[in-house]
C-alpha positions in Angstrom: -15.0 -14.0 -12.2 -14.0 -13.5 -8.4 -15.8 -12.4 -6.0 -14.4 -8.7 -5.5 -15.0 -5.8 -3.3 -14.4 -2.3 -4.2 -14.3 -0.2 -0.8 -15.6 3.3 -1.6 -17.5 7.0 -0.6 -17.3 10.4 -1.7 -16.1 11.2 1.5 -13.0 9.5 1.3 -12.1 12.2 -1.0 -13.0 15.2 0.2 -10.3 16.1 3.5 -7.6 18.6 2.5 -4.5 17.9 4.8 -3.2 21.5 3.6 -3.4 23.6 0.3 0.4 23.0 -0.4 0.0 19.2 0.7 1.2 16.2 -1.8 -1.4 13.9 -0.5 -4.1 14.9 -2.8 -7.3 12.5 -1.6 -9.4 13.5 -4.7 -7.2 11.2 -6.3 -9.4 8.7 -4.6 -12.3 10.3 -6.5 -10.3 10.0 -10.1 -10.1 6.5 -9.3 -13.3 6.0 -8.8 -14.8 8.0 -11.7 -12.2 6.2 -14.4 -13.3 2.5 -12.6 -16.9 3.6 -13.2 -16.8 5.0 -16.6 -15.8 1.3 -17.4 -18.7 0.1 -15.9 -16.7 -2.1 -13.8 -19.3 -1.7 -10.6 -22.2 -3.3 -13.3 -20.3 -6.4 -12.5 -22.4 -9.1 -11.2 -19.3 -10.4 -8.9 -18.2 -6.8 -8.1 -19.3 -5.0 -4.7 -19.2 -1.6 -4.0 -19.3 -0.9 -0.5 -19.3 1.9 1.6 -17.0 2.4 4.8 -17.8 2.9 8.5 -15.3 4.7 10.7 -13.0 2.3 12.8 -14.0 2.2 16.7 -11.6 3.4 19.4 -11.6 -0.4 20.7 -10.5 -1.0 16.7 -8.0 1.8 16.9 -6.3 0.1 20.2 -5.7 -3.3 18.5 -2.4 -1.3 17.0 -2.6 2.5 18.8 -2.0 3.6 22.2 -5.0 5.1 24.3 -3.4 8.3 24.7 -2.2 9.2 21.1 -6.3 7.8 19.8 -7.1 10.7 22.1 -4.6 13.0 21.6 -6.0 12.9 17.7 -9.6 12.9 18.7 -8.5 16.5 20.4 -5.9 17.9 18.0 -8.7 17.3 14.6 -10.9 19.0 16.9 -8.7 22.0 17.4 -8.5 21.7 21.1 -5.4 22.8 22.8 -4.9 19.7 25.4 -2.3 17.8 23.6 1.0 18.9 22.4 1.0 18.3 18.6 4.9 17.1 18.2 4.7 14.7 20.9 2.6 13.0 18.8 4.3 13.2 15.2 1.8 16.6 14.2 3.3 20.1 13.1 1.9 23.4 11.3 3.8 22.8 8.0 5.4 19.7 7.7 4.4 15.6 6.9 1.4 15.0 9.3 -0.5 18.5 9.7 -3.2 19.4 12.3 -6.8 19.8 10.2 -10.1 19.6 11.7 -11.9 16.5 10.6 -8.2 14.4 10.6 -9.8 12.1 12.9 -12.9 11.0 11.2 -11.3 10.8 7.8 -8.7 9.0 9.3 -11.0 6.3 11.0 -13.4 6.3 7.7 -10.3 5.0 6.3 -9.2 2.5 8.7 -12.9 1.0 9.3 -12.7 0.4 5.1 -9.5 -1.3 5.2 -11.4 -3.1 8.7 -14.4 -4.1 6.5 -12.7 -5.3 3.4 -10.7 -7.6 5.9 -14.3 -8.8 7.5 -15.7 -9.4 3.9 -12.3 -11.4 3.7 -12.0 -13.6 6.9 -15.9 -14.6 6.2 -15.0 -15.8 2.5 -17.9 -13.4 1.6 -15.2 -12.1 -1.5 -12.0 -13.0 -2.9 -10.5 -9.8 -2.9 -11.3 -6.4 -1.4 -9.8 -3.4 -2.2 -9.7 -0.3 -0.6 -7.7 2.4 -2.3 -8.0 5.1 0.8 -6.0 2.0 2.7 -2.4 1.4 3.0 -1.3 4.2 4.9 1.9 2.2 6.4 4.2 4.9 8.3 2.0 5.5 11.1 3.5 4.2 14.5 2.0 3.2 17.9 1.8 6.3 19.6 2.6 9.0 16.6 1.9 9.7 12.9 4.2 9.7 10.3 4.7 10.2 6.7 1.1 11.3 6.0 0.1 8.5 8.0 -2.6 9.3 11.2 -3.9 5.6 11.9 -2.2 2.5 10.4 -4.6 0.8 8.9 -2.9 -2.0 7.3 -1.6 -2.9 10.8 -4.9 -2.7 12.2 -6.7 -5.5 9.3 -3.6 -7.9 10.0 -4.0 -8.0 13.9 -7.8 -8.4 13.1 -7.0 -11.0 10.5 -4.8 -12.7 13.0 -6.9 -12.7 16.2 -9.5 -14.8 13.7 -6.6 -17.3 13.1 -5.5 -16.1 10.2 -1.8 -16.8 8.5 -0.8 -13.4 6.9 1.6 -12.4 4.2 2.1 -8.9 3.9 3.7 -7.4 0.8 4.7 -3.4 0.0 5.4 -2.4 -2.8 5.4 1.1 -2.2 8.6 3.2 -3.1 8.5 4.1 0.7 9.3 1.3 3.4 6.7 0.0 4.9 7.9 0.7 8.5 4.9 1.3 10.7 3.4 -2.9 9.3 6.9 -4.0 9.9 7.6 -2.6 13.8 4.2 -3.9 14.6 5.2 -7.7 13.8 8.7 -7.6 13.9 8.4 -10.4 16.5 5.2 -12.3 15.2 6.4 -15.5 13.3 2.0 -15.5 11.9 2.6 -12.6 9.9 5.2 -12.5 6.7 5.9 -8.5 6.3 7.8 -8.0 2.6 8.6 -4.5 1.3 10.5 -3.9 -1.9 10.9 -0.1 -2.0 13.8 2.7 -3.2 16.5 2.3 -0.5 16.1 4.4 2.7 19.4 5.4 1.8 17.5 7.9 -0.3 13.8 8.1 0.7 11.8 8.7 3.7 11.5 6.9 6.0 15.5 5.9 5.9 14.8 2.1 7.0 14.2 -1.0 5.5 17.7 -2.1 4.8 18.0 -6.0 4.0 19.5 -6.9 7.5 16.4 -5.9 9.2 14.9 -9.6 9.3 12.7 -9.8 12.2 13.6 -10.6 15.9 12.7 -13.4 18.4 10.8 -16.1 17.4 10.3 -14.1 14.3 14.0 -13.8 12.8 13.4 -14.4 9.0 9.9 -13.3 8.9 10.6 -9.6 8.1 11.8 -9.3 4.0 13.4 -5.7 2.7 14.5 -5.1 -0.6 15.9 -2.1 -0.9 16.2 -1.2 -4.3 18.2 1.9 -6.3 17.1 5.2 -7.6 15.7 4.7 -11.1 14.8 1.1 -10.9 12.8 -0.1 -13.9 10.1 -2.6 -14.3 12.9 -5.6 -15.7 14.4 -5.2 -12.7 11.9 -4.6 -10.1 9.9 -7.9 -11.4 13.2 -9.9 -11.2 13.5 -8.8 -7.7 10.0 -10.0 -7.3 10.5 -13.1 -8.8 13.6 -14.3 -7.2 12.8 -13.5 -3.7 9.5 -12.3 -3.3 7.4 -15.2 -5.0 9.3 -18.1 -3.2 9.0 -16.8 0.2 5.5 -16.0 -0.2 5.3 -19.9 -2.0 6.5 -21.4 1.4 4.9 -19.3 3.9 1.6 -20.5 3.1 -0.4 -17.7 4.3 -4.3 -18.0 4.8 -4.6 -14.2 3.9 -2.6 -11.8 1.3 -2.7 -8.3 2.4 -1.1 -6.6 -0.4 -0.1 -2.1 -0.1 -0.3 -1.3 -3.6 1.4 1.9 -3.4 1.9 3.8 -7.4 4.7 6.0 -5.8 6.9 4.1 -7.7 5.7 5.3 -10.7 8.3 7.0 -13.1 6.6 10.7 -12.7 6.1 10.6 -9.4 7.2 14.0 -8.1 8.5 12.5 -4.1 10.6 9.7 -5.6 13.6 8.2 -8.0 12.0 4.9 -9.2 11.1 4.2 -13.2 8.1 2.1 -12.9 5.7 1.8 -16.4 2.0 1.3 -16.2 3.0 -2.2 -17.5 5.5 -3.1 -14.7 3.1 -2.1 -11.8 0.3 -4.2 -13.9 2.7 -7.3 -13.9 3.4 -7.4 -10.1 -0.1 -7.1 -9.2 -0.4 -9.9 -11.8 2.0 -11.7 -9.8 0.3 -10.8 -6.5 -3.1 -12.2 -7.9 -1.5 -15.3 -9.0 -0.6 -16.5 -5.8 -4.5 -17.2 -5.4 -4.9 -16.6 -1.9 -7.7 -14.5 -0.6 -6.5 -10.6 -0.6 -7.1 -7.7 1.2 -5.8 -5.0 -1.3 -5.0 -1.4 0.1 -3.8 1.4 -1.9 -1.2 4.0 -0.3 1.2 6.1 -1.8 1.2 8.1 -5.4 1.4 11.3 -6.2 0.7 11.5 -9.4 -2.9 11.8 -9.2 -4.0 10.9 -12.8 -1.3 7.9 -13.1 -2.7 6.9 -9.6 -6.0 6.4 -11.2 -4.4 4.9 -14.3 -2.5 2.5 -12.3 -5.1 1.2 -9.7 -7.9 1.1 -12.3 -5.4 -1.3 -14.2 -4.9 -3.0 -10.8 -8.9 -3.4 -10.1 -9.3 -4.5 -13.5 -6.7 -7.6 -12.7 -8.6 -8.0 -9.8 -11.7 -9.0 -11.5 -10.5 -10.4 -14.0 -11.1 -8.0 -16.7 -8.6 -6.7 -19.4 -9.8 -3.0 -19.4 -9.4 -1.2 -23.1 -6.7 1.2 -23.2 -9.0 4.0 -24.7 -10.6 5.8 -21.6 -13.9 6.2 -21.8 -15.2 9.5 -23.3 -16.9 10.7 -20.2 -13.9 10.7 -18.1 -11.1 11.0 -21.0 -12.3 14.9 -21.8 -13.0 15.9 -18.4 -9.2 15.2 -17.7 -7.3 15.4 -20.7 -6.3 11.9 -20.8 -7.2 9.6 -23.5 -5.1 5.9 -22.9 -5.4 3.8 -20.0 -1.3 2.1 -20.1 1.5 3.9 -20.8 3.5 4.0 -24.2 6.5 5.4 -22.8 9.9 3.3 -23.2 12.3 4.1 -20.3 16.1 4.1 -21.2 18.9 3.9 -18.5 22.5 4.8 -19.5 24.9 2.2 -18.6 26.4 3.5 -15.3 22.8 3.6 -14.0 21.9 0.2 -15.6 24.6 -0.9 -13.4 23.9 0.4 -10.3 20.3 -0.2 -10.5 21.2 -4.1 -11.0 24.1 -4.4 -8.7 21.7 -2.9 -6.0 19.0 -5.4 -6.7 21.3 -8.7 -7.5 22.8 -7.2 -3.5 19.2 -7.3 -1.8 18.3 -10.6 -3.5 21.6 -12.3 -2.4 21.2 -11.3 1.2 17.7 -12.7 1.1 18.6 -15.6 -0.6 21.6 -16.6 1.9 19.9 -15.0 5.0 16.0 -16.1 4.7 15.6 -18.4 2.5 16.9 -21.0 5.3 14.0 -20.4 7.0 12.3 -21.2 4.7 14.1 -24.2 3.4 14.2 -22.6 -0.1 17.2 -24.3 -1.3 
């Protein structure tokens, strides 16, 4: 069994961002509660360990000194800073709530110690599921994001030395990870998400390839509205897998974002239990030391389904589909995988593939040479 890490505390779970909010943290909780009415933390090669919050100094290696402060003051309700100068409003994405700061950094400083527990070889895998919040810029937040703490782990991970792939699969882009290397040929950024075309944040179109030095070393494939698992693990497959293969990278930092999940109520995508299952499969297999972060999902029960599954491949341990009595009647939910079969009528089945085969060709002909994929 691999050494794993499971990054968790109750506290993770218990900020509100707003009574109306999407972003539902107690699905952190759910998670937990399903992972431990396995057993899973029993595990002899499994850690559970708590967070610290992230340092200002931390905070810096991707945020400006003025917007760290400017959140410092706005979660504390002062009246110093001006909250849409720095992504913040009453009722929309990113709202002002007292306490955003500390959960913010409790969050970054897990996704900061799963990297440590990484860089030292002290565990094969961490995984922090409050992690992988990948929209938040320099200097403002964005789509529910406050600090980015994937960004953070890799500029951590590469001031040790460290080669780094990332890979999104999130149905959002991963544009916060993505602008802060866009011009670093040590880190590998991949996102496969639901066009921007028709999602927040509207970026991550194939031609967006990195700059500089870098050119080549930024991978988006955008896919179509109602993309299933066939096609989203041929996507994988073809262009994902090989880049990855070549790049070599010392590190795997992997946002394993459920939003892509065919219930999910903020997006278009028509991903199974079974096809989220088989890229983290994939993810695993490359058999490189990874830093797991969760991220989006908004369904929270298929959220807890889906990482639980995910933890489970992590460790190496096929998890029965029944779901334990303890947390089965408490939430109504009785099977671990789904047993739905998704249909798509033939105009759809069309433009899902046509989108895919696109983003794959431009890959293929555009990065691959850098690569010297033939």
């Amino acid at each position: 069994m691999r050494k794993t890490a499971f990054l968790y505390n109750g506290i993770l779970s218990q900020h509100v961002l707003s009574n109306t909010h999407p972003m539902r943290p107690i699905r952190l909780q759910h998670t937990y509660d399903l992972l431990n009415s396995y057993g899973v933390f029993n595990e002899s090669a499994v850690r559970l360990v708590c967070p610290r919050n992230a340092s200002k100094e931390e905070l810096s290696l991707i945020h400006s000194q003025d917007y760290i402060a400017a959140v410092q003051s706005l979660s504390r309700r002062t009246s110093e800073f001006m909250t849409d100068e720095y992504g913040f409003s009453v009722g929309g994405d990113n709202p002002v709530y007292q306490g955003m700061y500390e959960a913010a950094t409790l969050s970054t400083g897990a996704s900061l110690i799963a990297a440590e527990l990484i860089n030292s070889g002290s565990v094969d895998i961490a995984f922090n599921i409050a992690g992988g919040l990948h929209h938040a810029m320099r200097s403002y937040a964005s789509g529910f994001c406050i600090f980015n703490d994937p960004a953070i782990a890799i500029k951590y991970l590469t001031d040790q030395g460290k080669r780094v792939a990332y890979i999104d699969v999130d149905a959002h882009h991963g544009d916060g990870v993505q602008k802060a290397f866009y011009t670093n040929n040590n880190v590998l950024t991949i996102s496969i998400h639901e066009s921007g075309e028709y999602l927040f944040p509207g970026t991550g179109f194939s031609n967006e390839t990195g700059s500089d030095n870098a050119d080549g070393y930024s991978i988006n494939l955008p896919l179509s509205p109602y993309t299933n698992d066939a096609v989203y693990a041929r996507t994988f497959e073809q262009a994902v897998i090989p880049i990855v293969q070549a790049f070599k990278p010392d590190v795997i930092v992997a946002q394993l974002g459920i939003d892509t999940y065919h219930s999910d109520p903020l997006t278009h995508l028509n991903i199974t239990s079974d096809g989220y299952e088989k890229i983290v499969q994939h993810i695993i297999g490359f058999n490189v030391p990874l830093l797991a972060l969760g991220g989006g999902g908004y369904d929270v029960l298929a959220v807890a389904r889906c990482w639980s599954l995910a933890f489970g491949n992590m460790i190496g341990i096929d998890l029965p589909n029944k779901i334990p009595k303890s947390f089965a009647e408490r939430h109504n939910l009785n099977l671990l995988r789904d047993t739905i079969q998704i249909d798509l009528t033939d105009d759809i089945r069309d433009m899902v593939n046509n989108t895919a085969e696109t983003s794959i060709e431009y890959i293929k002909k555009n990065c691959f040479p850098t690569y010297k994929i033939n």
